[in-house]
N, C-alpha and C positions, 0 to 999 in steps of 0.2 A: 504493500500500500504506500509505505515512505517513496519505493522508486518510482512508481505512477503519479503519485502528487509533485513529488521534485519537476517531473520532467512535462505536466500538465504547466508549470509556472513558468519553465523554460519556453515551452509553446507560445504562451499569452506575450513573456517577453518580447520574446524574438522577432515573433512572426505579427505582431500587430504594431508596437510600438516601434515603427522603423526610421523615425524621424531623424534622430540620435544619431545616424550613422550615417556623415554625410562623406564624413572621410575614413571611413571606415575600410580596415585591409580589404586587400579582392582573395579571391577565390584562388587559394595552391593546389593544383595539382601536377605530379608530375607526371603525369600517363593522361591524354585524350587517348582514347582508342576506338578504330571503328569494329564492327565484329560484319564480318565476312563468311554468311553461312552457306555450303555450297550443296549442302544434300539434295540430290537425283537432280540440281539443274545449275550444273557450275559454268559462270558466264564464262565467253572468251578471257584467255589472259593478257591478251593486247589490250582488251578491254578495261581490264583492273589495273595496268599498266598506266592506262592514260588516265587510270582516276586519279594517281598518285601525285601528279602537281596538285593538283585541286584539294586533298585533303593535306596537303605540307601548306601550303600559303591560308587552311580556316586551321591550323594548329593541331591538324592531329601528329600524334609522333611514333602510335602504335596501330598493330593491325591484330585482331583477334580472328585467326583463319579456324571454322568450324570444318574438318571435315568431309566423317564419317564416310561413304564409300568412292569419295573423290579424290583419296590420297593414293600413291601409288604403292602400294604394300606389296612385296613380290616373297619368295620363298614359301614358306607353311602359312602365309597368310595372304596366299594370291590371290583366294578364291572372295574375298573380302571387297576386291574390288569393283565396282562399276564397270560396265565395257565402253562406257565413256569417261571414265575416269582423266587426270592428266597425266602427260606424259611423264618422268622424273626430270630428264632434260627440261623442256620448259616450263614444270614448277621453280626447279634448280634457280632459270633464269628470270623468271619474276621474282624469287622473292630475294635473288640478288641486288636484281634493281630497285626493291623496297628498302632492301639494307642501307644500295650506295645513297638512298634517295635519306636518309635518316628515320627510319620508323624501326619499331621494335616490333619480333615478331615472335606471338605467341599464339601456339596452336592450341586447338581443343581436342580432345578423344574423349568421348565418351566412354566412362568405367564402371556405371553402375546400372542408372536410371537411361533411357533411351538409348537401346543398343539394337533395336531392331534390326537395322544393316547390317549387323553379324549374326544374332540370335535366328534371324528368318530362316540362314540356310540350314538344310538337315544335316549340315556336317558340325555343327555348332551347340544345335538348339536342347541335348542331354546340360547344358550349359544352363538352363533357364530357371528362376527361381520357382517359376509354376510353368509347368507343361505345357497350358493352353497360351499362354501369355508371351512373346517374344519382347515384351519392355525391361524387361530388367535381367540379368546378372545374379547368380547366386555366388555370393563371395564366399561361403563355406568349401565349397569343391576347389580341391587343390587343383585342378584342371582350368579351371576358369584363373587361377591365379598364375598358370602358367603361361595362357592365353593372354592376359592382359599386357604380363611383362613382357612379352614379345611383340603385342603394340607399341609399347610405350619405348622401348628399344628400338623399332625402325623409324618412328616419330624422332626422336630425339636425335639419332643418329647424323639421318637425313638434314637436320636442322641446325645440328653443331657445325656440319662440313660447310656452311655459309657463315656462322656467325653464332657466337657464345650465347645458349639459350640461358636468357636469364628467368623465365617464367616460360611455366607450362600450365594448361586449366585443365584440370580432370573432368569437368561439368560434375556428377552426383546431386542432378538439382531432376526433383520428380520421379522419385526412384518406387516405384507402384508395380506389383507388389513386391513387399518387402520381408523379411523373416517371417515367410510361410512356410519355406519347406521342413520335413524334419533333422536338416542338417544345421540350420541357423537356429532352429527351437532351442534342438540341447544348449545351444552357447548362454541360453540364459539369460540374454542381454534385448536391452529397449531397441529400439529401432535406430534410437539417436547414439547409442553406446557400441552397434553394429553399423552403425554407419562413423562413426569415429576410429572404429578396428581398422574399418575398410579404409580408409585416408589414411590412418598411420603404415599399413602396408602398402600404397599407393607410393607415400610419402619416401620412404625406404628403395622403393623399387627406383623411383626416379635421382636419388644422390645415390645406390649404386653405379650409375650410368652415369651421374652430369652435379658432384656434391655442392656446385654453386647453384641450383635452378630452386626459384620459388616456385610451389605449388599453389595454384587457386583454385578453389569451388565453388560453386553457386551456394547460399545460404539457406533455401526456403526449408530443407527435410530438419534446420534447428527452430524455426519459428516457434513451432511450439513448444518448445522446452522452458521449463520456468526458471527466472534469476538464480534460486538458491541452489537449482543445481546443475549449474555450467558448469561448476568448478570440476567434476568430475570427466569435463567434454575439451578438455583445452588442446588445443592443435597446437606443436609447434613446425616452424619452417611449412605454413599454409597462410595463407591469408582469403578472406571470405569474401567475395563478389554480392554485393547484399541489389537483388534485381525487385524491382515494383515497374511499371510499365503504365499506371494509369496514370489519370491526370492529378489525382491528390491521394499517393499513398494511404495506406492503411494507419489508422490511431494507434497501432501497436508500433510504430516506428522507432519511436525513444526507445522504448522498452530492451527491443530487439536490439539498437544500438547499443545499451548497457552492456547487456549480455557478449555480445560481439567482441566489443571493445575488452572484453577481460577473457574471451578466448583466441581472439586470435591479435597476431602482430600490428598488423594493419586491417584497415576496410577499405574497398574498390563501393563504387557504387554502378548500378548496372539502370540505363533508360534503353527507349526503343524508338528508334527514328524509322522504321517500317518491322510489319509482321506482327502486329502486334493488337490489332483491329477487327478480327475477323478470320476467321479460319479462309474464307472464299473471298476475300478483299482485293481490290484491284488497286488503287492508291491508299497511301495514309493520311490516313482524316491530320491533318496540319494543324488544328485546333488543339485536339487532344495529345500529340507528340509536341506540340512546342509550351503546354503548358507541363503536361510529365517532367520537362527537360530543367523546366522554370523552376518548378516544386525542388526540385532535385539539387538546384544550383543555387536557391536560396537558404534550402537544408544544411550545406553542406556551408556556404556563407556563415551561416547562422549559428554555427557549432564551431567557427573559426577561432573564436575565444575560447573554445575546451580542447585546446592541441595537444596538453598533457593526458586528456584522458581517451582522447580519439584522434590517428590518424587517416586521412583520406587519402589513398597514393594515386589512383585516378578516377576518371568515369569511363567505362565501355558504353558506344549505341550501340544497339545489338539493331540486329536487321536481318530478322528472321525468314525465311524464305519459305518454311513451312512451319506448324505447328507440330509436327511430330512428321519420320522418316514415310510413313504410307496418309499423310495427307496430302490434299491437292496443294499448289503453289497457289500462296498466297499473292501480295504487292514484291513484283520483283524489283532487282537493282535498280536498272535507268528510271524506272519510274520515280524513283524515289527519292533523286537527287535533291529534288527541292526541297522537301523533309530532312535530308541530313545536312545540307548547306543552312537552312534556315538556323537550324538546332548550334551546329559551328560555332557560327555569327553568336549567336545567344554566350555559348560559352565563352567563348573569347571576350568579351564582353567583362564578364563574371571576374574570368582571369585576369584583366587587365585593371580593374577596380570599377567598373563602372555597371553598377547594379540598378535593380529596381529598388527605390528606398519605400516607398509607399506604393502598394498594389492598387490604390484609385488612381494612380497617377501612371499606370501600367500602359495605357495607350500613345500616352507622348514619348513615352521610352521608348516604345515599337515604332514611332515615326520617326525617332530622332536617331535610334541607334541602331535599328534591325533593317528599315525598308529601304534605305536607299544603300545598302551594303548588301542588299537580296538582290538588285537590281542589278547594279555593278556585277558580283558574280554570274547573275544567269543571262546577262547581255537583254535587259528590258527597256525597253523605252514606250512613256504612255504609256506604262501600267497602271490600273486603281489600285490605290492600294489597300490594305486588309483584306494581308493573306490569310487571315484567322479566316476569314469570314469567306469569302472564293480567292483561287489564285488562278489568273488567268493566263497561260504560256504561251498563248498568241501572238502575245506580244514581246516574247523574251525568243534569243539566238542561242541558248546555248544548248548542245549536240542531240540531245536527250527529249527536246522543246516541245519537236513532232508526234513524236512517241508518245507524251506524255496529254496532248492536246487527246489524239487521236483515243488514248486509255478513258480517258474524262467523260468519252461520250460514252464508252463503255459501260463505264461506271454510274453514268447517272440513268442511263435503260437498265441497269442490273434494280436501282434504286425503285423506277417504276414498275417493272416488270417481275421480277425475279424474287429475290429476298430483303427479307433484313435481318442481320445477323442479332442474335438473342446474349448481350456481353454481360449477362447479370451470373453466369455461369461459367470460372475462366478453365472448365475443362471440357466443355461439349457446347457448340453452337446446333441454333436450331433455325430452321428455313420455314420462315411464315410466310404462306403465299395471299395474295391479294385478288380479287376479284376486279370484276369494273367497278361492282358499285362502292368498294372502299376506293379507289380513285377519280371520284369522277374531279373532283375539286380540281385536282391535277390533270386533265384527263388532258386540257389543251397541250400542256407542254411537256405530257408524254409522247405526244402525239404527234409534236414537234420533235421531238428525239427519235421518234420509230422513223419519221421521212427522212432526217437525216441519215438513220443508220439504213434507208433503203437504198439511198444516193450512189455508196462507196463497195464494195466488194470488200467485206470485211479481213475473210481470208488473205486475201492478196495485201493486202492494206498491213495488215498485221503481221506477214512471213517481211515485207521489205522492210518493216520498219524494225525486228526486230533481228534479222541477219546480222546485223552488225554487232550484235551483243551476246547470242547463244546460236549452238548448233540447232541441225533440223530436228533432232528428238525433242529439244525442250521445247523449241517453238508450237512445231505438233501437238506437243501436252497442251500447251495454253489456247490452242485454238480448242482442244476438246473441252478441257473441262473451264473454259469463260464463255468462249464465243458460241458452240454448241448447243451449250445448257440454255445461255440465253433467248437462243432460238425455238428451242422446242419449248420453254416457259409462254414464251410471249406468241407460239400459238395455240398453247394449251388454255394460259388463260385470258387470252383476247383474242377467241375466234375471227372476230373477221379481220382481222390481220392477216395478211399472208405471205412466206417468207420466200422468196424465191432462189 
């Protein structure tokens, strides 16, 4: 009750009273980092290549590479791979040009929770903590512990031969089901005390291989543990990824931060500039990512006078490309540039001392110090601005512009026609469909968007715009399950529509 009320008073301080702080320090971090998730649709690497000015001049300095069957794993772990996976040679030479370029690069492998890319195959899946289930990893079976260190072995290897890996992320975020079988039973241990075993042997496996490398994990499988008994949960040489993704974290935040800050070394914090919206989403609502980013960068402002009891060492945006390995793709890369350029700008911002001091006063900071440095990067002229509210890429040149014009309309016949995703529930969305008579109100300027989308040959529209970013498999996926679905929706539920 003492830690709840302390850190209610810190709230009201902090976060209301901001007047006081006009010169108040900015924002240390030393990691920006972007997360680069490439499960079943990893874009060109010329592609990620040419992102890499553009994220050194908004201040990122790291890159978090997710990934899972896109890495090239050869020997006893061949069969792991994608058959569009990358090549070694031209991983090699991306993430040499990320090096020469200064960013830090830390991969992810999945070790616990989402392991589907490996669990699926039948050469694997005696591997699985429950039979039917290919999510998670039983860490009792000395076989799976053999399996793992010979990921984390080709990972590592692969990634010394360019440059000193200073951080590695194990993910262990979402680890369902967990100490079910009767191998983890006997150990007798909480879920949080079996997930603690399993990072200290993580831990162990990667300084046998690399004794400089910090280990990082996602935080959420400690959420629920209560203050008095961390002490029992303390990680050392790991540091904790603490991820929330909405627009105003959860009220257990402080709480969580106590705890953290007295199990591990440091805290990262983790936001999401796409993926993060919607299982079947086509762009990221800008609304809701630039204030997540806001919440996030005032949090961590805000706690800048408790640097003895908490350190921040960076922020990851994560940029999720699916919500789990057999989901559909979500909002991909290009589309999303303006979501992570916008978020950037914000940060940088923060970092540089120049904050929001008062949240009424939140709107002349976005004209003063966000719009016309969104402009500037995405080559806009004659833009309206409040991009909270629409952002319109018509009138901006940078490479992505078309692409992203051409998704919009996608996006807003999915609005009329198709679904709306149910986010009251962040493990399962649900597809409510619509009739005429709940649209009539709209019905004009759905109607307006059906002719539009009669106008253009979607297919075709959609394969040229997107060649430049992905091969033909992924493009394929995305024409199935957006433009597909869309089609058969909107003649299923507006007969006299007709699609040709």
């Amino acid at each position: 009750m003492y830690v709840l009320a302390s850190y209610i008073i810190v709230e009201k301080y902090f976060f209301i009273k901001r007047k006081g702080y006009a010169n108040a320090p900015k924002v240390e971090l030393e990691y920006v980092v972007v997360h680069l998730d490439l499960k079943g649709a990893p874009p060109k690497l010329a592609y990620l290549a040419s992102l890499l000015p553009m994220m050194k001049k908004h201040g990122v300095n790291g890159l978090l590479i997710e990934y899972e069957d896109m890495f090239p794993y050869d020997g006893v772990l061949e069969n792991l791979r994608r058959w569009n996976s990358y090549k070694k040679e031209e991983l090699h030479a991306y993430l040499v040009a990320a090096v020469s370029s200064g960013f830090e690069i830390i991969p992810l492998i999945q070790t616990f929770g989402h392991m589907e890319f490996a669990l699926k195959h039948p050469h694997y899946d005696f591997l699985r903590e429950a039979p039917k289930f290919p999510e998670s990893i039983c860490p009792s079976i000395l076989e799976s512990q053999h399996f793992l260190e010979e990921m984390i072995k080709q990972i590592i290897s692969f990634h010394q031969k360019i440059a000193p890996l200073n951080y590695i992320h194990v993910g262990c975020d979402e680890v369902s089901p967990i100490n079910k079988c009767n191998l983890c039973r006997r150990r007798n241990s909480t879920n949080e005390e079996l997930l603690t075993e399993h990072v200290h042997f993580l831990v162990e496996t990667v300084h046998l291989l690399s004794p400089t490398t910090t280990v990082l994990i996602w935080d959420d499988m400690y959420r629920d543990v209560k203050p008095m008994d961390c002490s029992n949960l303390i990680l050392t040489d790991t540091e904790v990824v603490y991820w929330d993704f909405t627009a105003k974290p959860h009220e257990d935040v402080h709480i969580n931060m106590n705890k953290y800050g007295r199990m591990f070394d440091n805290i990262w914090i983790a936001t999401a500039f796409k993926g993060a919206d919607g299982r079947e989403s086509i762009l990221p609502d800008l609304n809701v990512r630039f204030y997540n980013h806001l919440y996030w960068l005032d949090f961590i402002f805000n706690y800048g006078t408790m640097k003895k009891l908490y350190k921040f060492k960076g922020i990851i945006l994560t940029g999720w490309s699916r919500y789990d390995h057999d989901s559909p793709l979500c909002e991909i890369l290009p589309a999303s540039i303006p979501s992570l350029i916008i978020n950037l700008i914000l940060i940088q911002k923060y970092t540089s001392g120049i904050v929001v001091e008062n949240m009424n006063e939140l709107d002349v900071f976005i004209d003063e110090h966000i719009e016309n440095n969104l402009d500037s990067s995405l080559l806009c002229q004659n833009r309206s601005k409040r991009f909270l509210n629409a952002f319109n890429s018509k009138k901006c040149r940078y490479e992505e512009s078309d692409l992203y014009t051409t998704l919009q309309l996608l996006s807003n016949a999915y609005k009329c026609f198709v679904l709306k995703n149910n986010a009251s529930n962040d493990d399962e969305s649900s597809i409510e469909y619509e009739n005429v008579g709940n649209v009539q109100n709209q019905m004009e300027t759905c109607l307006r968007i059906f002719n539009e989308l009669c106008k253009i040959t979607f297919d075709k529209e959609i394969i040229g715009l997107l060649s430049d970013y992905f091969e033909n498999e992924v493009i394929l996926e995305y024409i199935r399950s957006k433009i597909r679905s869309l089609q058969e929706n909107i003649k299923r539920i507006v007969p006299i529509f007709s699609i040709k």
